[in-house]
Every structure is written in C-alpha cells, then in structure tokens.
C-alpha positions, 0 to 999 in steps of 0.5 A: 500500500505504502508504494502504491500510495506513492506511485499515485503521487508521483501520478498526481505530479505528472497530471499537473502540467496537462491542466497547466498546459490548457490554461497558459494556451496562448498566454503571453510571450517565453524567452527560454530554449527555443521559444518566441511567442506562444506555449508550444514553441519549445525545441531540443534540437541541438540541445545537450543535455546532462542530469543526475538522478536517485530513485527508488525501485517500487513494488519488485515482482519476482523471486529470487528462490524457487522451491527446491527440494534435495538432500543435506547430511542425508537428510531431505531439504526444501528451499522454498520460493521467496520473493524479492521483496521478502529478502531484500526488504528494504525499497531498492536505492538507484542512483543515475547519471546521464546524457542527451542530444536533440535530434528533432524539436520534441524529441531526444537521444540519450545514454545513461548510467544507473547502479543500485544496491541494497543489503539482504535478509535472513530468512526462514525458508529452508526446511530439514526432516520435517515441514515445522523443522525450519532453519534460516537462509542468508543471502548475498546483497544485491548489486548491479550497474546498467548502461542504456540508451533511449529515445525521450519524446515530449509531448506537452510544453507549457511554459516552463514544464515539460511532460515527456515519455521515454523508451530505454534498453541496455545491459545490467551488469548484476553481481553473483548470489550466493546463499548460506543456508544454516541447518543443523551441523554447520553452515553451506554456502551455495552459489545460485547465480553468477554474474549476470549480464541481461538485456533490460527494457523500460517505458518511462513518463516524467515531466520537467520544469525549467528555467533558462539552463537549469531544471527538475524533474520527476519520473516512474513507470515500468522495467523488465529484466531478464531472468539472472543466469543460473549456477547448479555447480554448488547446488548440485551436491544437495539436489538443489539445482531447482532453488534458482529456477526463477524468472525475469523481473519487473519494477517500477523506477519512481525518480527525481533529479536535476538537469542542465540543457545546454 
C-alpha cells in the first residue's frame, strides 16, 4: 500500500502540467530554449543535455528462490520460493547519471548510467526432516550497474514544464548470489547465480520544469529484466539445482533529479 500510495503521487505530479498546459494556451510571450511567442514553441534540437538522478525501485515482482527440494547430511531439504521483496526488504536505492542530444524539436537521444544496491535478509525458508523443522537462509546483497540508451519524446510544453515519455534498453551488469543456508551441523554456502549480464527494457513518463539552463524533474513507470543466469555447480551436491529456477523481473523506477540543457 505504502508504494502504491506513492506511485499515485508521483501520478498526481505528472497530471499537473496537462491542466497547466490548457490554461497558459496562448498566454503571453517565453524567452527560454527555443521559444518566441506562444506555449508550444519549445525545441531540443541541438540541445545537450546532462542530469543526475536517485530513485527508488517500487513494488519488485519476482523471486529470487524457487522451491527446491534435495538432500543435506542425508537428510531431505526444501528451499522454498521467496520473493524479492521478502529478502531484500528494504525499497531498492538507484542512483543515475546521464546524457542527451536533440535530434528533432520534441524529441531526444540519450545514454545513461544507473547502479543500485541494497543489503539482504535472513530468512526462514529452508526446511530439514520435517515441514515445522525450519532453519534460516542468508543471502548475498544485491548489486548491479546498467548502461542504456533511449529515445525521450515530449509531448506537452507549457511554459516552463515539460511532460515527456521515454523508451530505454541496455545491459545490467548484476553481481553473483550466493546463499548460506544454516541447518543443523554447520553452515553451506551455495552459489545460485553468477554474474549476470541481461538485456533490460523500460517505458518511462516524467515531466520537467525549467528555467533558462537549469531544471527538475520527476519520473516512474515500468522495467523488465531478464531472468539472472543460473549456477547448479554448488547446488548440485544437495539436489538443489531447482532453488534458482526463477524468472525475469519487473519494477517500477519512481525518480527525481536535476538537469542542465545546454
């Protein structure tokens, strides 16, 4: 409830710019990037621009273990299934930096830099012998870096907002997983994925507000990535090759940040 609650915020925020746009039509004159007189009269063409952002990765659907049933000390194991949010269980940080260039008066090109961390949790997902003979899981913490390219349209340029939508792809770089499973007689550390690099796709909508060179913006929508790459060397020796047998994921990025167009 709590990102949903979010997301309808940042909504709000965007809708704004759209009742702005149908009451400045045809007030007054703007002297900012590319404009003379009226309210549609900005471009990018030719423009660079350059901005840094942080945001938070809401609501993570996908899991980061499948159930799994094998055999510790001979005796039988199950991994359950577990969600991302259920181990990582704090919102996921990302930072971004980035760069564009206009090649029409409503749309720009750009490349773009983006890492995340976030620290893992204990969890009592693992059972030994019988269903109520639980033993806890701890896992590896979460990090990755991606470099993108994408295409930013705007569509809505009133004064000094300027709503946009945006198409993204590159490659995440996400570093290995391990678990450490803690049953009875000793820990046993378990690679379950190894460094993985994925094609990863987005769709964003976000809105700016700018003065002369200097602007803000806010932005969300929705990202996929592709299913980690899967390791059973450690796995194996305790039948547990199908505790990494997930998915790809989605999330929804919810950023804010600062430009400069130049």
């Amino acid at each position: 409830m709590k990102h949903l609650a979010i997301v309808m915020a940042f909504g709000a925020v965007l809708a704004m710019p759209a009742t702005a746009s149908a009451q400045a039509a045809g007030q007054g004159a703007r002297t900012d990037l590319g404009g003379t007189q009226g309210a549609q009269t900005f471009s990018v063409r030719g423009h660079v621009i350059i901005w840094g952002a942080v945001g938070l990765d809401l609501d993570v659907i996908g899991d980061v273990t499948a159930g799994g049933l094998g055999s510790i000390r001979g005796t039988a194991t199950a991994i359950d299934a577990t969600a991302y949010p259920d181990i990582y269980v704090r919102t996921p940080r990302r930072r971004y930096l980035g760069v564009g260039y206009g090649l029409f008066d409503k749309a720009e090109v750009f490349a773009r830099y983006q890492s995340a961390r976030n620290p893992a949790a204990t969890v009592l997902i693992g059972r030994m012998g019988t269903n109520t003979n639980t033993f806890p899981v701890g896992f590896d913490e979460y990090k990755d870096s991606l470099i993108e390219f994408g295409i930013r349209k705007y569509i809505a340029t009133p004064r000094a907002s300027r709503e946009y939508f945006a198409l993204v792809g590159g490659v995440k770089t996400v570093e290995p997983i391990s678990m450490t499973m803690q049953p009875p007689g000793g820990d046993i550390r378990a690679e379950l994925y190894s460094k993985s690099r994925i094609p990863s796709l987005g769709l964003e909508f976000g809105v700016t507000v700018e003065f002369h060179k200097i602007g803000v913006f806010i932005e969300s929508g929705l990202r996929y990535q592709k299913r980690l790459t899967r390791n059973d060397d450690q796995l194996a020796a305790y039948q547990l090759q199908a505790a990494n047998d997930t998915g790809g994921r989605f999330f929804m990025p919810a950023n804010i940040g600062l430009l400069i167009r130049f």
